[in-house]
N, C-alpha and C positions, 0 to 999 in steps of 0.2 A: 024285509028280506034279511037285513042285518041283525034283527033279534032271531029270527029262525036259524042264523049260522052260529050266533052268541049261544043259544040253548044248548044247539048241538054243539059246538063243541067243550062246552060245562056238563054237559051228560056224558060224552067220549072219557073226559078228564073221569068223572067218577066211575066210569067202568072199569077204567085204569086201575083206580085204587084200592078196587074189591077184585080184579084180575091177578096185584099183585101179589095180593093177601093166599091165595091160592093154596102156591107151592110151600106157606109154609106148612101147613097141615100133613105134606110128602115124607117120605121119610131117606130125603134126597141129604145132603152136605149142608154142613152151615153156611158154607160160603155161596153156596148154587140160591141156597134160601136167600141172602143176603145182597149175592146180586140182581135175584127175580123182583124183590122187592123193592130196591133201590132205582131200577130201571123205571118201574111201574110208576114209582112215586113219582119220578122226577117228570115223566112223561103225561101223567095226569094233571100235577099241578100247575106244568106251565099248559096243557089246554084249558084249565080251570081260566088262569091268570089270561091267556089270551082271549079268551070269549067274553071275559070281566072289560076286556081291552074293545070288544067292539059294543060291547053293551055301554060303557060309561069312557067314551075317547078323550073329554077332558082333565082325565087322570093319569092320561099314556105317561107323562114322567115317572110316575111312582110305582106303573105299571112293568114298564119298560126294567125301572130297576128290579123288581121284585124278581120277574125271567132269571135277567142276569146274574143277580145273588142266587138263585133257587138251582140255576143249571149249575153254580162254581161251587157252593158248600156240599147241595148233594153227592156230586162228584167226589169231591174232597172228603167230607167225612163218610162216604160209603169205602173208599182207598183204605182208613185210615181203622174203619171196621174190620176190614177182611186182615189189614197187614194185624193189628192185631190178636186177631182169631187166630190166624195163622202161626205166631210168632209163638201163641200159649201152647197150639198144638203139639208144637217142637220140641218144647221144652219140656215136656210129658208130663204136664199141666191137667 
């Protein structure tokens, strides 16, 4: 039962990250792009890393961390993308 949850949620993760890929084909805002994909990512991989977490438990510490870096840098340099983006906009870049 706990490989049928592991699968599923390692397939949820990759629909995520062909979900995110989407919008950018749109001819939406760099930052709308930026944040759909960012979202996506970040939401995929840690379903990815958690189903990784029930399939093989005796690896939860490196698991565990992998989550936590994955939810702080995404975060972080998705911010650090957009202030960017934004910053060249400005400046009539």
């Amino acid at each position: 039962m706990i490989d049928i949850f592991s699968y599923i949620c390692i397939s949820v993760g990759i629909v995520f990250w062909f979900w995110g890929t989407i919008p950018l084909l749109g001819e939406r805002s760099l930052l709308f792009k930026l944040h759909s994909l960012s979202v996506a990512d970040t939401l995929g991989s840690m379903s990815i890393i958690f189903g990784l977490l029930l399939k093989i438990p005796n690896q939860w510490s490196l698991l565990v961390l992998a989550l936590i870096s994955l939810a702080i840098w995404n975060t972080v340099l998705g911010y650090v993308l957009a202030y960017c983006s934004s910053s060249g906009e400005s400046d009539g870049r």
